[in-house]
C-alpha positions in Angstrom: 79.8 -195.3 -95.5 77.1 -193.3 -97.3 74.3 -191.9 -95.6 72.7 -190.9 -93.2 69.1 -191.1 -95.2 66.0 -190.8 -92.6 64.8 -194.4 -94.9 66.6 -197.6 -96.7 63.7 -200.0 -98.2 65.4 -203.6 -99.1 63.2 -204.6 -102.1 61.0 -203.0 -104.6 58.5 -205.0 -104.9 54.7 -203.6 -104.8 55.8 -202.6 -100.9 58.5 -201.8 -100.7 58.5 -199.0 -103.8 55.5 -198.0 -102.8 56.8 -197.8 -99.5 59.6 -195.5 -101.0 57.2 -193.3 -102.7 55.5 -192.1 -99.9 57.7 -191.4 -97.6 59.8 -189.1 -99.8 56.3 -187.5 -100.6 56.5 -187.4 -96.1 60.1 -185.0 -96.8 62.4 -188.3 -96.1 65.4 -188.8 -97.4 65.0 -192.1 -99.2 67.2 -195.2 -100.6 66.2 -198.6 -101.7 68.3 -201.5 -102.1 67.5 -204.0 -105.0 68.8 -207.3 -106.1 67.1 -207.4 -109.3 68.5 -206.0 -112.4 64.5 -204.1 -112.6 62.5 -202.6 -110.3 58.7 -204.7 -109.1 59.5 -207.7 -107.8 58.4 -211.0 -108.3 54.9 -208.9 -109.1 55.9 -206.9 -111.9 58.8 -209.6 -113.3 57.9 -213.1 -112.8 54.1 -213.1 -111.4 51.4 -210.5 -111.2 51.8 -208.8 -114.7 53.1 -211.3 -116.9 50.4 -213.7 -115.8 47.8 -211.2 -116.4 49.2 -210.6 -119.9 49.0 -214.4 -120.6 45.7 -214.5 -119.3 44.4 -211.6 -121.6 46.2 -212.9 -124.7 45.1 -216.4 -124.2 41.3 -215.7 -123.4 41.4 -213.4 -126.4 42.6 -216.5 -128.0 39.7 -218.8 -126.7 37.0 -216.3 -127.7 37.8 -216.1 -131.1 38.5 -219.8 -131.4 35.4 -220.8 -129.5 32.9 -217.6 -129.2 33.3 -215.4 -131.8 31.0 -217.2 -134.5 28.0 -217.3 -132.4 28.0 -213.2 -132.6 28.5 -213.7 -136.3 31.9 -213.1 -136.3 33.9 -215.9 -138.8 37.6 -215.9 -138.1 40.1 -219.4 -137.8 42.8 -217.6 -135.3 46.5 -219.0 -135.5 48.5 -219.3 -132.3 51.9 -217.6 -132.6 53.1 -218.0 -129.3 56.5 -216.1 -129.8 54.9 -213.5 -130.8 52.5 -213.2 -127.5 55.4 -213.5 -125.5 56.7 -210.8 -126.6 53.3 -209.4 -125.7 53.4 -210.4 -122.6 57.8 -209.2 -122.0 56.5 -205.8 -123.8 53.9 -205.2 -121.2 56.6 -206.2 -118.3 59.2 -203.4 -119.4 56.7 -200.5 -119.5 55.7 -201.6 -115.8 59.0 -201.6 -114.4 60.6 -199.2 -116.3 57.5 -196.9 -115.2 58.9 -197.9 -111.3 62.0 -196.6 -112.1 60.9 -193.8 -113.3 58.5 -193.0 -110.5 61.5 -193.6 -107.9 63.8 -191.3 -109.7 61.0 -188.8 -110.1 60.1 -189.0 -106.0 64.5 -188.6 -106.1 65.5 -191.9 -104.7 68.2 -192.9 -104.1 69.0 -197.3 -105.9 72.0 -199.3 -104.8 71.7 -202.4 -107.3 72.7 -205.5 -104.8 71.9 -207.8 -102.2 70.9 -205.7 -98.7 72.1 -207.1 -95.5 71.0 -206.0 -91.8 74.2 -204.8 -90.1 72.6 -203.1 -86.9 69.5 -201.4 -86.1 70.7 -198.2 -88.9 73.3 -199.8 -90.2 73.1 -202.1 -94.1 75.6 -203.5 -96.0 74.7 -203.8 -100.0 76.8 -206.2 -101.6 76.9 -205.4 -105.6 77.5 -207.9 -108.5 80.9 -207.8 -108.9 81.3 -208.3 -104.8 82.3 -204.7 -103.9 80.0 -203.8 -100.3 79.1 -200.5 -98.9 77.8 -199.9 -95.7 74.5 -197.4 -95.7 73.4 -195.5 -92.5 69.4 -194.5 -92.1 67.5 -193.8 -89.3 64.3 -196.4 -90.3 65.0 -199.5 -92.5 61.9 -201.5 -94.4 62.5 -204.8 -95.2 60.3 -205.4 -98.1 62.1 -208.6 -99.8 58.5 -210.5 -100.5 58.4 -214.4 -101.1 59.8 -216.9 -103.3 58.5 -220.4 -105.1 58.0 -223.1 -101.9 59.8 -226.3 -103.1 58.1 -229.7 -102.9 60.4 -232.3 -101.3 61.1 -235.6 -104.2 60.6 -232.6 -106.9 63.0 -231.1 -108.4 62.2 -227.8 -110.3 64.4 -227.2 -113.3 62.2 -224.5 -114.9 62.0 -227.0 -118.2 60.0 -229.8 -117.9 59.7 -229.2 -114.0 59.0 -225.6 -113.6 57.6 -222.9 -110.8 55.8 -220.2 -111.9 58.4 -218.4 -113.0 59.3 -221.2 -115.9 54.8 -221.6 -116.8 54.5 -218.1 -117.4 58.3 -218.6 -120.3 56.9 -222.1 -122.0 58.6 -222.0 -125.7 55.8 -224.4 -126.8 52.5 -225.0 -125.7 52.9 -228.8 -123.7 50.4 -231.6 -124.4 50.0 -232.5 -120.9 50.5 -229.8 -117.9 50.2 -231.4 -114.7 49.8 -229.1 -112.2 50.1 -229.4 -108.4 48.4 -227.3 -106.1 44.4 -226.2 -106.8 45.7 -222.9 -105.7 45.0 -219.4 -107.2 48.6 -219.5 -109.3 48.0 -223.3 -110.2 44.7 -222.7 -111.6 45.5 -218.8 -113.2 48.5 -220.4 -115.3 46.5 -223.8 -115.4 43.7 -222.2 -117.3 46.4 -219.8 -119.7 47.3 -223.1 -120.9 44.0 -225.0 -121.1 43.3 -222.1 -124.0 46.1 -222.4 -125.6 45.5 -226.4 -126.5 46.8 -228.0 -123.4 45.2 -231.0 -121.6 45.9 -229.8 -118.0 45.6 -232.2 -114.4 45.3 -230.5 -111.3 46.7 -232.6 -108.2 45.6 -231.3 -105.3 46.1 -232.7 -101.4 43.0 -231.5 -100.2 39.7 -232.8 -101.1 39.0 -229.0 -102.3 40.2 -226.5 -104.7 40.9 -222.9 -103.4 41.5 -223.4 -99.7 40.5 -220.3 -97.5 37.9 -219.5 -100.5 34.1 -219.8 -99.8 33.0 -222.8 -100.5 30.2 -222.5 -102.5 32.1 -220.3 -104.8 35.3 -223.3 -104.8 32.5 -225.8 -105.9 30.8 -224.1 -108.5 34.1 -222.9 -109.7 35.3 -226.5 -110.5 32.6 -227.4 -112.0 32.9 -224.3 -114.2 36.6 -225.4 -114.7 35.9 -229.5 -115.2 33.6 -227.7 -118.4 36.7 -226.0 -119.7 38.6 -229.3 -119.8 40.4 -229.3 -116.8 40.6 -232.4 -114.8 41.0 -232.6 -110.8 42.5 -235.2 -108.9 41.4 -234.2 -105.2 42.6 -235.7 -102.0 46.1 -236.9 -103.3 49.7 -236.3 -102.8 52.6 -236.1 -104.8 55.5 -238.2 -103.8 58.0 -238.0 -106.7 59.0 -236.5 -110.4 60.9 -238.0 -113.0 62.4 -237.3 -115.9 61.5 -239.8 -119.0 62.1 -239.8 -122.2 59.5 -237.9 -123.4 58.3 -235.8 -120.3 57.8 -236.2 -116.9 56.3 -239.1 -115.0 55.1 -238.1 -111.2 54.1 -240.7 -108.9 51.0 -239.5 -106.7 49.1 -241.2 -104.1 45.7 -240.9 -101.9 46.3 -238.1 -98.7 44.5 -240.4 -96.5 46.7 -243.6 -97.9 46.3 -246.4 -100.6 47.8 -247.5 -103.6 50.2 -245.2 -105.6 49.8 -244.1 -109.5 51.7 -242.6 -112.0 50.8 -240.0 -114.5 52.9 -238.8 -117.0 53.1 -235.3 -118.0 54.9 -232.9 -120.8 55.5 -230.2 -118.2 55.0 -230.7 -114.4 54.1 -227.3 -112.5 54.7 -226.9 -108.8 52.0 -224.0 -107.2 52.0 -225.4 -103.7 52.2 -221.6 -103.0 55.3 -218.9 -101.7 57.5 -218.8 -98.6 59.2 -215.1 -97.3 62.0 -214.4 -98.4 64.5 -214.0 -95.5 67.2 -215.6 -95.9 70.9 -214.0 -96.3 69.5 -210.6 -95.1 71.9 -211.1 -91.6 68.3 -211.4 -89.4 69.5 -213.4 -86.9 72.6 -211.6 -86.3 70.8 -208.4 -86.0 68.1 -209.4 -83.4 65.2 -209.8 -85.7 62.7 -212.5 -84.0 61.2 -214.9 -86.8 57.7 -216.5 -86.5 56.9 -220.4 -86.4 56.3 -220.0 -90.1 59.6 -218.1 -91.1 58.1 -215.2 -91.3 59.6 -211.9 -89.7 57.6 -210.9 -86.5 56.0 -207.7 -86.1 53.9 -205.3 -83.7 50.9 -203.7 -84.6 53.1 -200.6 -86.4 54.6 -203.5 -88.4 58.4 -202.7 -86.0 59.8 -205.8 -85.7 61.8 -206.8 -82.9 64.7 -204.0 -83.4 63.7 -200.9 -82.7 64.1 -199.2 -86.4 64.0 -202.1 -88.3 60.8 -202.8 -89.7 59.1 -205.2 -92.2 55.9 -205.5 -94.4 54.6 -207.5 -97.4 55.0 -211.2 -98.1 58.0 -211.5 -95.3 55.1 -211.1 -92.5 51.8 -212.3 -91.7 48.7 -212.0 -93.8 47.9 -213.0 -97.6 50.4 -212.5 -99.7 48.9 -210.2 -102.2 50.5 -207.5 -103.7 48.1 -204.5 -102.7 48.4 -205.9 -99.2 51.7 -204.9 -99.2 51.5 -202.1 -101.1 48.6 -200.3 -98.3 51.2 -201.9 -95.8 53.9 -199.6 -97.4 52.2 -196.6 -96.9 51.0 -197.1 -93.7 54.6 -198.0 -92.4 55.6 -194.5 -94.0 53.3 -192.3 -92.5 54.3 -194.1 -89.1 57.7 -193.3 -89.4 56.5 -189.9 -90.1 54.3 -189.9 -86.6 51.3 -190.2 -88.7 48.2 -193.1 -87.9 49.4 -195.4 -90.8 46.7 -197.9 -90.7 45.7 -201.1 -92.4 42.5 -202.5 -92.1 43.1 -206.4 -92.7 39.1 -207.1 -92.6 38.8 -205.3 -96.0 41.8 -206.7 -98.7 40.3 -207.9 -102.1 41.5 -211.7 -103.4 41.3 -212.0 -107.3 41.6 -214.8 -109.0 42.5 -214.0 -112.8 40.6 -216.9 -114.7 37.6 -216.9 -116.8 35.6 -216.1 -115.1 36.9 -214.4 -112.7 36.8 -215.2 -109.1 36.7 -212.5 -106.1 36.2 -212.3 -102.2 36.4 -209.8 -99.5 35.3 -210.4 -96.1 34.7 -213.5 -94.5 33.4 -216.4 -95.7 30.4 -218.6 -94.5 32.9 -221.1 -93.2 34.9 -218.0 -91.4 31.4 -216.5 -89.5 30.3 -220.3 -89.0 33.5 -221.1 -87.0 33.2 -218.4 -84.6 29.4 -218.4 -83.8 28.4 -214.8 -86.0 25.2 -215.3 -86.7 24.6 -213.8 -90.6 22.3 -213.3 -93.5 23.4 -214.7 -97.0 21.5 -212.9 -100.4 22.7 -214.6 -103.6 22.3 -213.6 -107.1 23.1 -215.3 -110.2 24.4 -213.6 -113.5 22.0 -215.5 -115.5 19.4 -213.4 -114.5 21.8 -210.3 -115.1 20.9 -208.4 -118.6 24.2 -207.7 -119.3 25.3 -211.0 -118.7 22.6 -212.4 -120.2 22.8 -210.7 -123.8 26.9 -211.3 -123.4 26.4 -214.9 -123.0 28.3 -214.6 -119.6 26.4 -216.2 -117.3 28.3 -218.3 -115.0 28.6 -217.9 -111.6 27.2 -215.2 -108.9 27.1 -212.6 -106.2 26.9 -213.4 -102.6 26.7 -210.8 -99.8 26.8 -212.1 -96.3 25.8 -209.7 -93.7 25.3 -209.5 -90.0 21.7 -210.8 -88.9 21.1 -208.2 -86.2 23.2 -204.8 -87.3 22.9 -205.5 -91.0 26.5 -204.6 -91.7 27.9 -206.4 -94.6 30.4 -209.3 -93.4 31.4 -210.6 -96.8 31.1 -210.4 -100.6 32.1 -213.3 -103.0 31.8 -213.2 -106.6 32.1 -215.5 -109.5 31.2 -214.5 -112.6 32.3 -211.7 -115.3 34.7 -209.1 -114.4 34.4 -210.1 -111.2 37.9 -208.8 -110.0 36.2 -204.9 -110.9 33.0 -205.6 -109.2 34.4 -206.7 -105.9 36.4 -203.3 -105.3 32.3 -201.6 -104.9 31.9 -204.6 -102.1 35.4 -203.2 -100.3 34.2 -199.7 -100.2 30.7 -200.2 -98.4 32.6 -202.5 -96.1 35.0 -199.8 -95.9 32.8 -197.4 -94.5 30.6 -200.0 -92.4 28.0 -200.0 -94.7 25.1 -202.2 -94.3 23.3 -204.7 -97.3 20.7 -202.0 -97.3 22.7 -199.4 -98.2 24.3 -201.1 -101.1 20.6 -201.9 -101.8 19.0 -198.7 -102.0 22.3 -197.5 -104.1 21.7 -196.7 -107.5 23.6 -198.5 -110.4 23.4 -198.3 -114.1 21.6 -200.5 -116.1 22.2 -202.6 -118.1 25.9 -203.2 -116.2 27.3 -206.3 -114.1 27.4 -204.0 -111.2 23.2 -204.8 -110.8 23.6 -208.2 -109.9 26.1 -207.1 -106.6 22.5 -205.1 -106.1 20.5 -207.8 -106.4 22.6 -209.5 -103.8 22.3 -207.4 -101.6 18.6 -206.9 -101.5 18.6 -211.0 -102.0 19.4 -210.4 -98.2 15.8 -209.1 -97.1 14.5 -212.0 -99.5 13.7 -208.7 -101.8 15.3 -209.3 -105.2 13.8 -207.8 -108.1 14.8 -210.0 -110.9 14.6 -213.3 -110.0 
């Protein structure tokens, strides 16, 4: 038995290193447990960073295939898609080797197996050639994240049928992707293949893309995508997959009922979204109270139902976002060091990777609607941004929604250019409980995106300069 440590963190994920980090930076004594041969998580392996890397390469890609001669730039770019993998699996390594390095720094200790629960300071790791040892600690993390939610009648083989693990590793760009699930990681790796030559489908159950989004931002951004090629089959269900000779044929059908169809595919991917990852990790045994969804139930210091035993990221409630987890892990930390560790769930940033880019914080129009909060809504379109206008990126907009009687900003939603950067102004106001008036009367440089959030916000009062 090795031990005691004050902290053992199973999984190091954006949570549960982070997690790590900090409370050795608290004076604890600090192990993690990993299953992975590298240090992330799905985040930094198989998901955040290698989509992002795809993304970049492939809208470089786009731009000079479709933009660049409008600026007078003449080029004929060649895809060499071997080559941007390697991109993409160079870009991977220097992120999770730079984990490793930042837990060795912070002196942690890393058992490379499978973590199991054994008692309330008690886990067992189980390494890969079998051998176990039991480690004692004082606090345990659990910090395993989520894994790829199967669709019953399709089998994923990470070929021809693949998750997005197998989208993000194509060896050749497919003719036909068929995508289910409007989702962000349906249409992020939906649109890295649209640019790369790809006729892409998106099946989607719901009569909507982006569920949970705003909805004025989910319609504009499909037609933004049907103008990039894609094309959406809304309000049907997929009932089956098979393999053909020369692809994938899947059988789909209206969600309200009617007459199946078949499409045939080169590549089928499944994005219905993630489910935690709890199994195998001896929960039941230990005392550890699940939710109705699988997930592992928590208090408002994210304990879980054994005094001890804790748990944060994609495993409990909430979006499963990697910086969510990530402000989780620190605020579980400084809890276990008798500190006010605090998330505040109202402000977390949702960025969808596409071009353009897609953002939120706050809630919606459809969130304030459904609980009676009456609101203010100021809207302002890049078209009438400089920037955006002399970069020929115009689509999309800014949307604040603020309270009607205190003025305190409720919501920000953003389509448009860089979109993702811009939003992270909209969480710090909120933040601090600032009002549309004070991100008004803020000064921002000109000519930059960051004028039309402005513009949004004095759209509010009906005072908008520039349009």
């Amino acid at each position: 038995m090795s031990g005691p440590y004050d902290l053992i963190v199973i999984g190091t994920g954006p949570g549960g290193y982070v997690c790590a980090i900090r409370a050795s930076q608290l004076g604890m004594k600090v192990a993690v447990v990993e299953r992975r041969n590298t240090h992330g998580g799905t985040c930094l392996n198989v998901g955040c960073i290698p989509s992002k890397a795809l993304l970049h390469a492939s809208e470089a890609f786009d731009e000079a295939n479709r933009h660049f001669a409008v600026m007078g730039i003449e080029v004929s770019p060649k895809l060499d898609l071997a080559k941007m993998q390697a991109f993409k699996a160079e870009g991977i390594k220097g992120n999770v080797d730079g984990v490793g390095f930042l837990l060795k720094k912070n002196k942690i200790d890393h058992y490379h197996g499978t973590g199991k629960i054994l008692a309330a300071d008690k886990v067992s790791v189980t390494f890969i050639n079998g051998e176990t040892k039991t480690l004692e600690a004082r606090h345990v993390v659990i910090a395993t994240g989520s894994g790829v939610a199967q669709l019953p009648g399709v089998k994923i083989d990470e070929t021809t049928i693949v998750s997005s693990t197998g989208a993000l590793d194509l060896k050749a760009v497919p003719k036909k992707l068929l995508v289910i699930g409007a989702g962000v990681i349906g249409l992020e790796l939906g649109s890295v293949w649209r640019r790369l030559g790809a006729e892409v489908t998106v099946v989607e159950y719901l009569d909507r893309i982006l569920p949970g989004m705003d909805g004025d931002v989910a319609k504009s951004f499909q037609r933004i995508l049907e103008k990039q090629g894609f094309v959406f089959r809304l309000g049907h269900k997929v009932t089956g997959a098979a393999q053909t000779g020369d692809g994938v044929s899947v059988t789909i059908e209206p969600a309200a009922g009617g007459a199946a169809e078949s499409l045939g595919a080169d590549v089928v991917l499944v994005a219905i979204g993630r489910t935690p990852y709890t199994d195998g990790l001896g929960l039941a045994e230990a005392g550890i109270a699940l939710d109705a969804k699988r997930r592992i139930a928590v208090d408002s210091h994210f304990q879980t139902s054994v005094t001890g035993v804790y748990a944060i990221g994609d495993v409990i409630a909430g979006p499963m976002l990697a910086h969510k987890a990530e402000d989780e892990g620190m605020a579980v930390a400084e809890i276990i060091a008798g500190q006010a560790g605090h998330v505040n769930y109202d402000v977390i940033p949702g960025v969808i990777y596409t071009q353009p880019e897609v953002a939120s914080v706050g809630k919606t129009e459809e969130d304030l609607k459904a609980v009676g909060i009456a609101y203010k809504s100021g809207k302002f379109p890049f078209s009438a941004n400089g920037r955006a206008k002399v970069n020929r990126t115009t689509d999309g907009f800014v949307k604040v929604l603020a309270d009607a009687t205190t003025d305190r900003i409720l919501g920000v939603h953003i389509i448009g250019p860089s979109a993702g950067e811009l939003i992270a102004e909209a969480a710090v106001i909120m933040e601090f409980g600032g009002s549309a008036e004070d991100l008004a009367r803020t000064c921002h440089a000109h000519p930059t995106l960051t004028e039309a959030v402005k513009e949004a916000a004095l759209s509010v009062a009906k005072r908008a300069i520039h349009m």
